[in-house]
C-alpha positions in Angstrom: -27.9 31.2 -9.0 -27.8 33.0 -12.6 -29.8 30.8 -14.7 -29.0 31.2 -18.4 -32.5 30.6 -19.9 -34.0 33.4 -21.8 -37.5 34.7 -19.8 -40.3 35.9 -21.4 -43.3 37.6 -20.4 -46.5 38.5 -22.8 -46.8 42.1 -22.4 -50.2 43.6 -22.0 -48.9 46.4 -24.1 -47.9 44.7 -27.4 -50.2 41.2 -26.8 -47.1 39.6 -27.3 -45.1 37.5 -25.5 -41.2 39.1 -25.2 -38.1 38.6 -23.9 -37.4 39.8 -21.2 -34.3 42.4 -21.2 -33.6 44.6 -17.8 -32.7 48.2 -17.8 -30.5 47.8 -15.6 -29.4 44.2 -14.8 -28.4 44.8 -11.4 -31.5 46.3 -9.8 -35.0 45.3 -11.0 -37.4 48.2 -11.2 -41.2 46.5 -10.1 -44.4 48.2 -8.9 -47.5 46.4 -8.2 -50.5 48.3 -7.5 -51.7 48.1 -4.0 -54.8 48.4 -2.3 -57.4 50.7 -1.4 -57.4 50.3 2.6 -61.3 50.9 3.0 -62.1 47.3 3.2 -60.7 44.0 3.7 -58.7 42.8 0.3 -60.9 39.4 -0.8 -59.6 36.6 -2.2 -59.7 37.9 -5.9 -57.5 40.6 -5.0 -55.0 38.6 -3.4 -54.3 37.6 -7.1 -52.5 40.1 -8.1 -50.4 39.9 -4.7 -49.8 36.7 -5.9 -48.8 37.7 -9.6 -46.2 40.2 -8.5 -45.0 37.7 -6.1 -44.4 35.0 -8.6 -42.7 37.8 -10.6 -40.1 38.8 -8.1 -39.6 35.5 -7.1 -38.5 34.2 -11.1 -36.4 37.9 -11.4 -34.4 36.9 -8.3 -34.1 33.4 -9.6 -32.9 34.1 -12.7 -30.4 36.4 -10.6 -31.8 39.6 -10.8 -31.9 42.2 -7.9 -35.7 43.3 -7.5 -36.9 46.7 -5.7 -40.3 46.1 -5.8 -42.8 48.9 -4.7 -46.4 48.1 -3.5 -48.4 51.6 -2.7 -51.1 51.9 -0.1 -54.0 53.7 -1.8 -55.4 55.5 1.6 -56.8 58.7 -0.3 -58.0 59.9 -4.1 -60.0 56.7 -5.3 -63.3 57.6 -5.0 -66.3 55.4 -5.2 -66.6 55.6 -8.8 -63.5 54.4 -9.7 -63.4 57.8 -12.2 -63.6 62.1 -11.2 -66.9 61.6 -8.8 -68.3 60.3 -5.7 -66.8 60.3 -2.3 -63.5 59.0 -1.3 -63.4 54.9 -0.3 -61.1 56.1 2.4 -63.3 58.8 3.7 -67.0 57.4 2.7 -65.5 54.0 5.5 -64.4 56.4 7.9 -67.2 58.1 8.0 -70.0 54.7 8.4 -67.8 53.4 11.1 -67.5 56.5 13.0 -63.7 56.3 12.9 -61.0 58.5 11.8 -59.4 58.1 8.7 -56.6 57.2 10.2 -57.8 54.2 12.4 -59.4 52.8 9.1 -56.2 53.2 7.1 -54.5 51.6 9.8 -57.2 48.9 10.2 -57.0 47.5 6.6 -53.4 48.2 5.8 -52.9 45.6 8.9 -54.9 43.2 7.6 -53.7 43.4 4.0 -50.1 42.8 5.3 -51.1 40.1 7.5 -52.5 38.2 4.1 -49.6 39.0 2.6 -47.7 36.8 5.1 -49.9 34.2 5.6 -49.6 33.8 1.4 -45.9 33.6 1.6 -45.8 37.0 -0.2 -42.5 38.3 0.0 -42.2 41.3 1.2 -38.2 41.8 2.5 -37.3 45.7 1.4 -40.4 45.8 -0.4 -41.5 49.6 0.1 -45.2 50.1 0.6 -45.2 54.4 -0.2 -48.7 55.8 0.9 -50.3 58.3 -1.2 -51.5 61.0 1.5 -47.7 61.2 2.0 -46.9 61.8 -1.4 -48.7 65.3 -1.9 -45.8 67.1 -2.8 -44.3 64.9 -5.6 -47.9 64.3 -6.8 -48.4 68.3 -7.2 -44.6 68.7 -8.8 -45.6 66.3 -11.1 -48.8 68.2 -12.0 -46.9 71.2 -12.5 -45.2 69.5 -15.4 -48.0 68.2 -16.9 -49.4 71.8 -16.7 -46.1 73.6 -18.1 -46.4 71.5 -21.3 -50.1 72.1 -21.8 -51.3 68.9 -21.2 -53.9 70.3 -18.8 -57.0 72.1 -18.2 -59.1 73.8 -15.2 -62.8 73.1 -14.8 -64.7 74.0 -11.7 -64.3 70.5 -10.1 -60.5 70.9 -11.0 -57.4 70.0 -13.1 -57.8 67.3 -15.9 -55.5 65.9 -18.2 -56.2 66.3 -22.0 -56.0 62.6 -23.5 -56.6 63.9 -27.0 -53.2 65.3 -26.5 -51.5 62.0 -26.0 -51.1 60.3 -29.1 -50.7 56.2 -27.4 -53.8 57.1 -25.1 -55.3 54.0 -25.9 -52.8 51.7 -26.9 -52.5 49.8 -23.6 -56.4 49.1 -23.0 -56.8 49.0 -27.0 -59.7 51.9 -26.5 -61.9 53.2 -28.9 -61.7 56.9 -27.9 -64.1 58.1 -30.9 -66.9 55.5 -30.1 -66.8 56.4 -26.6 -69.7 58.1 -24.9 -69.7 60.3 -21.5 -71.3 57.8 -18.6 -69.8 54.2 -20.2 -66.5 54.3 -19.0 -66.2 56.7 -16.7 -68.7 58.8 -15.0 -70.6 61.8 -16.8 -69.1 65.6 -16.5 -70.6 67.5 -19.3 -67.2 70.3 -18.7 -64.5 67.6 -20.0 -63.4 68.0 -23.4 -63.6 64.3 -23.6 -65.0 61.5 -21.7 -61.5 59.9 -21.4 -60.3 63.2 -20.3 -59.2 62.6 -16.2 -58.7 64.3 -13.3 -55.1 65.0 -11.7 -56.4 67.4 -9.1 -59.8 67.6 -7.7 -61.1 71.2 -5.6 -62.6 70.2 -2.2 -65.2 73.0 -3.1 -66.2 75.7 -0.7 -68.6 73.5 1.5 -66.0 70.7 2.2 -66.5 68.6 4.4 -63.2 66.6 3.3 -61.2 64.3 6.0 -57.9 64.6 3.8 -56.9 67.7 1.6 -54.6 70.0 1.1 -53.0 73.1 -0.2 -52.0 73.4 -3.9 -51.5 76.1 -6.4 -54.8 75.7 -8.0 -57.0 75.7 -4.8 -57.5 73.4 -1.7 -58.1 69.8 -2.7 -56.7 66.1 -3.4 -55.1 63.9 -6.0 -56.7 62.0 -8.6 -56.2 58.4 -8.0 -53.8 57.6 -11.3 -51.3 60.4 -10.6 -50.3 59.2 -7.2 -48.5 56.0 -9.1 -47.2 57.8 -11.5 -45.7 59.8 -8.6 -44.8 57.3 -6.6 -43.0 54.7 -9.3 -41.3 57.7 -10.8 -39.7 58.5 -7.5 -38.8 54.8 -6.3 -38.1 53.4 -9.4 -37.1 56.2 -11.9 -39.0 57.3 -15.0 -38.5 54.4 -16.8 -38.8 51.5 -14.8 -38.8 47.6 -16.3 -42.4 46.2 -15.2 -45.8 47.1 -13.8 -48.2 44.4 -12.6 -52.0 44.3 -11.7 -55.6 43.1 -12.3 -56.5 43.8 -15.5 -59.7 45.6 -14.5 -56.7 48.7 -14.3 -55.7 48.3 -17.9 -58.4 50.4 -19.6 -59.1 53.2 -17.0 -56.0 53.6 -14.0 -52.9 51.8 -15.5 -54.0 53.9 -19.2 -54.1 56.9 -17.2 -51.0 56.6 -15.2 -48.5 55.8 -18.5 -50.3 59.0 -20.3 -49.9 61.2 -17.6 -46.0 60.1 -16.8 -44.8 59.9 -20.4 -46.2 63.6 -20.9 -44.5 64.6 -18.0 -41.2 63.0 -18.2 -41.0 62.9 -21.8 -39.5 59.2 -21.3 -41.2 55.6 -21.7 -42.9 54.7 -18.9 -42.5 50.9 -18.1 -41.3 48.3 -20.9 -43.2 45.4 -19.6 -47.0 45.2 -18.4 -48.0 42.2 -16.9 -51.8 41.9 -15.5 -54.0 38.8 -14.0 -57.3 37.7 -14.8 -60.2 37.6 -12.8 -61.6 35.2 -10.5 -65.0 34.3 -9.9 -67.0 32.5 -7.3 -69.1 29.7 -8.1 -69.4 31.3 -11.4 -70.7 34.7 -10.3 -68.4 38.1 -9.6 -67.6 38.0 -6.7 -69.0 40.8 -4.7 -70.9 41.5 -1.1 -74.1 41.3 -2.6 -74.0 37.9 -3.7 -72.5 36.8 0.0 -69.4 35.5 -2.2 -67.0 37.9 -0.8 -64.2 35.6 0.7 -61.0 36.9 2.7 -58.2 34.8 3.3 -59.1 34.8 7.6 -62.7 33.6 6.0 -60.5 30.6 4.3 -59.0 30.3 7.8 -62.1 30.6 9.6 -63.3 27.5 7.1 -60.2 25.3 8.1 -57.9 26.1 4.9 -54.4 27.5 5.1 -53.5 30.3 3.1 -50.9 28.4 1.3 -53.5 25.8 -0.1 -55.2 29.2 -1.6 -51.6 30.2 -3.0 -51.6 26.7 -4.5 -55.0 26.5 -6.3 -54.1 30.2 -7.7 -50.7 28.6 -9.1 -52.6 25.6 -10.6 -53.8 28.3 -13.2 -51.8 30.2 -15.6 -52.0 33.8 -14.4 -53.8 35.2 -17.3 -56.4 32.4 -16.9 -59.9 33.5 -15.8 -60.2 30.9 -12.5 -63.6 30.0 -10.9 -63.3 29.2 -7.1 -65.2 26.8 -5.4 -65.1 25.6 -1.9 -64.8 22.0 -3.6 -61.6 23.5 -6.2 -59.8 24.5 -2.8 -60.6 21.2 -0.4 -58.8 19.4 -3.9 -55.6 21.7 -4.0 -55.1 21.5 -0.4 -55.3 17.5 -0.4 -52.6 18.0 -3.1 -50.7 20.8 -1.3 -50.5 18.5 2.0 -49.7 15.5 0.4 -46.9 17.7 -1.2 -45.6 19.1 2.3 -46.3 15.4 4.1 -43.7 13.8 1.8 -40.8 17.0 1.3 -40.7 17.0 4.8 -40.4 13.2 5.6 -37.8 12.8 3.2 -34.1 13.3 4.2 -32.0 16.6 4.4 -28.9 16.9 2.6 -29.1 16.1 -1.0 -28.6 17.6 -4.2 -30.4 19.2 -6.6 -31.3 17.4 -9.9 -29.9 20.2 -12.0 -31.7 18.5 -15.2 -35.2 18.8 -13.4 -34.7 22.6 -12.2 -33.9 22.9 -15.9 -36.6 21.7 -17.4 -39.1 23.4 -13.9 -37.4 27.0 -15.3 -37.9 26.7 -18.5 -41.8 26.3 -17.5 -41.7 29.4 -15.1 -39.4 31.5 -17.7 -42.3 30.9 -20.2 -44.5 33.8 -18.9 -45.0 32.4 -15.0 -46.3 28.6 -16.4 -46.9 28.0 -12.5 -49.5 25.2 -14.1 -46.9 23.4 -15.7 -44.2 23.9 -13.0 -46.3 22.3 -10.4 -46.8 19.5 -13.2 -43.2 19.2 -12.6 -42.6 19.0 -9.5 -45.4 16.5 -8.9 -43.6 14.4 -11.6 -40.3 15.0 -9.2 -42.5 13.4 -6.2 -42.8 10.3 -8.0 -39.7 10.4 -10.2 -37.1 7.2 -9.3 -34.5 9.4 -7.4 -32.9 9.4 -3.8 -35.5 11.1 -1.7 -32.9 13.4 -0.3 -32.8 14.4 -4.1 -36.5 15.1 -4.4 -36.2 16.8 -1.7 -33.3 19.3 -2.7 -34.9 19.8 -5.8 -38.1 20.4 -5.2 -37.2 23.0 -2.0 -35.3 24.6 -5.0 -38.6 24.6 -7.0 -39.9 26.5 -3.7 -38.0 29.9 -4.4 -40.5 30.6 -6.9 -43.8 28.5 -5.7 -43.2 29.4 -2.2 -45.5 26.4 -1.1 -44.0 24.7 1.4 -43.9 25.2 4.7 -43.2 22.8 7.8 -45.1 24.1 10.9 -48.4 22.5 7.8 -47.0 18.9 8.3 -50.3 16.7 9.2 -50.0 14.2 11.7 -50.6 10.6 10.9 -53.6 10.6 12.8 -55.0 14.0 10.5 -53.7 11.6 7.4 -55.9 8.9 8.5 -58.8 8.4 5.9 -61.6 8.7 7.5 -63.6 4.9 7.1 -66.3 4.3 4.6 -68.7 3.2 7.6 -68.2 6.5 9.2 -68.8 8.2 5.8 -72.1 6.3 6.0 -73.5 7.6 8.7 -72.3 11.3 7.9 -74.7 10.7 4.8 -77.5 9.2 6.5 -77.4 12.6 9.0 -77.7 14.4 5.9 -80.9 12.9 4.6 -82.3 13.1 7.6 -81.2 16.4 7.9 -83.2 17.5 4.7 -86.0 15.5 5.7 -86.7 17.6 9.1 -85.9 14.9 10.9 -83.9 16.1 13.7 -83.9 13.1 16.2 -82.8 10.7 13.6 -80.1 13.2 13.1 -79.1 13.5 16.5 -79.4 9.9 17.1 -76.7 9.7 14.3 -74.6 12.3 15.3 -74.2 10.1 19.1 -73.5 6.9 17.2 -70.8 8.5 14.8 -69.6 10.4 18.1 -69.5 6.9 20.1 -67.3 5.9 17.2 -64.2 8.3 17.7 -65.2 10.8 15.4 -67.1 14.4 15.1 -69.4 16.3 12.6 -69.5 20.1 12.1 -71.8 21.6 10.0 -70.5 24.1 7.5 -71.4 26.3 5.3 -69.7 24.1 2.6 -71.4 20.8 4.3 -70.2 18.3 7.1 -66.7 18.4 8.4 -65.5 15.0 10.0 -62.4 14.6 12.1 -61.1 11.8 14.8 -61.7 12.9 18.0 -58.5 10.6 19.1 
């Protein structure tokens, strides 16, 4: 399908929302910025996943060809996100007593099994890993270093920012109010504190996992020039759109446009798109505040990954979103209810052309996934053959990517659960507070002897029939 809507995107670049116009109308150019494989990707991360998703998904709709690029970041980001500190890759390799490999291995797994399980699609999407982009990475530096836009210091070879007129047009920086040790980490050599590393020396007591040979000394990439290498040799040196969280805009996604417009001499990308954050009952999420989720954790706690990919499409991308157990247990009520009633309702119909109007003109207003989902829970109840819901809202699918079949409840997991049952769960509970165990138990057996089961969670009791 061509739709003839015009799409629009707000670009992190201008803060305005643009049309969007292709380079080349018959192949897409998208990169999305992958993940570090030191660790398990959380729930937060899976954002962005979803962002580029949603992206693709509208280009193709609109009938755009997409070559999408994800890279695998398996070497160069060290642990201070900036030009010190040991490598993620390396510093997990090395706790766990595994090779660099193995954990590389380990995470990208994992990361492409939550990419499934969220529907992501990932059909000729090529996932380029750094460590096996050296060469272009080097080449790259070499033109960056024939046009003077570099300097040596004795940790290695940084880019000069001051040199780069747009430096910091993207994250809207404030380059002469900027101290050493705010935004980046301290190193007294650099002519500037924005100034960043494209090749750092291993030094002559390395005890590096991963480097290399190059023509400035034995060492690694910095983590912003492996993108920059990467996009320009997928997608060219002027590629349509560049997604992410938009914790990159002011350090890694500033760097990477500097360092490839000064090498290429060309415009980078034409449209930025980034997602906000999400936090967790309110608080960053992070290990040390035991709010660090993964999608098998959602699992694990009895929710599908497509009631996760739901509750993130309730928001508007750029929207900060706060997730609570309770936020998810209410989308994936609505998600199931959704799936229940698609899949009960008759094959064969057509598409409302009118609705998938008005449901593109929602999605072709900078990814409204809010107000699309408005939509097509207005199409549930809308006074139409269901075999017409049905085609229509299947349509709607190409971009939501929400339904699946194999998530149809039985009648008996439909089946409220009765208000005398829901009783006794909450007389458990006081007593459960109050120490008293034997009144507990004793409840437990009668709401047992009843046909039904308690499990206590993390997030409180879980009922089901035992029928």
């Amino acid at each position: 399908m061509m739709n003839q809507q015009p799409l629009y995107f707000l670009n992190t670049l201008s803060r305005q929302k643009e049309e969007f116009v292709p380079i080349n109308p018959n192949l897409v150019g998208l990169y999305s910025c992958g993940p570090t494989v030191y660790n398990y990707a959380h729930i937060g991360n899976m954002r962005s996943y979803l962002l580029s998703d949603i992206v693709r998904r509208t280009l193709e709709q609109n009938g755009y060809p997409v070559r999408q690029i994800i890279n695998i970041t398996d070497v160069g980001h060290l642990v201070g996100d900036a030009d010190n500190g040991e490598d993620k890759v390396e510093q997990a390799a090395r706790a766990s007593n595994h090779t660099v490999a193995d954990i590389i291995t380990q995470y990208k797994s994992a990361f492409l099994s939550d990419l499934s399980g969220l529907n992501i699609k990932t059909t000729e999407t090529i996932f380029p890993h750094a460590s096996q982009h050296i060469a272009e990475q080097i080449e790259l530096i070499k033109k960056l270093e024939n046009k003077g836009f570099v300097y040596h210091l004795d940790d290695g070879i940084y880019f000069d920012t001051k040199l780069y007129d747009k430096y910091p047009e993207l994250g809207h920086l404030n380059l002469d109010g900027q101290t050493a040790g705010t935004r980046i980490e301290e190193n007294a050599q650099k002519r500037s504190p924005a100034d960043f590393a494209l090749w750092k020396f291993s030094g002559l007591q390395s005890t590096r996992l991963q480097e290399w040979d190059s023509p400035w000394g034995v060492g690694f990439p910095g983590w912003a020039i492996e993108c920059s290498a990467m996009s320009i040799k997928y997608l060219g040196a002027h590629f349509d759109i560049h997604t992410g969280g938009e914790d990159h805009i002011p350090v890694h996604h500033t760097n990477e446009r500097a360092q490839s417009e000064c090498a290429t001499g060309e415009t980078f990308v034409n449209y930025w798109l980034h997602n906000a954050f999400i936090t967790v009952d309110g608080k960053k999420m992070a290990k040390s505040e035991q709010n660090f989720y993964t999608i098998t954790d959602l699992v694990a706690k009895g929710y599908s990954p497509l009631a996760y990919r739901y509750f993130i499409l309730g928001a508007h991308y750029r929207s900060p979103l706060n997730f609570t157990f309770e936020a998810l247990a209410g989308a994936k009520r609505a998600w199931q209810k959704i799936n229940n009633m698609v899949w009960a309702w008759p094959s064969g119909g057509q598409c409302d052309e009118q609705l998938l109007t008005t449901f593109m003109t929602a999605i072709n207003n900078d990814l409204n996934t809010a107000k699309a989902l408005a939509i097509l829970h207005e199409t549930m109840n809308a006074n139409l053959e269901p075999s017409t819901k049905r085609a229509t809202i299947e349509k709607f699918d190409e971009v939501l990517g929400i339904l699946n079949e194999a998530e149809v409840l039985s009648a008996s997991e439909l089946t409220p659960i009765p208000e005398e049952i829901l009783s006794l769960v909450q007389d458990r509970e006081i007593a459960r507070e109050r120490a008293d165990w034997g009144r507990a138990d004793l409840i437990r057996a009668e709401i047992e002897a009843k046909g039904y089961e308690v499990e206590d969670t993390p997030e409180g009791p879980a009922i089901k029939s035992r029928n």
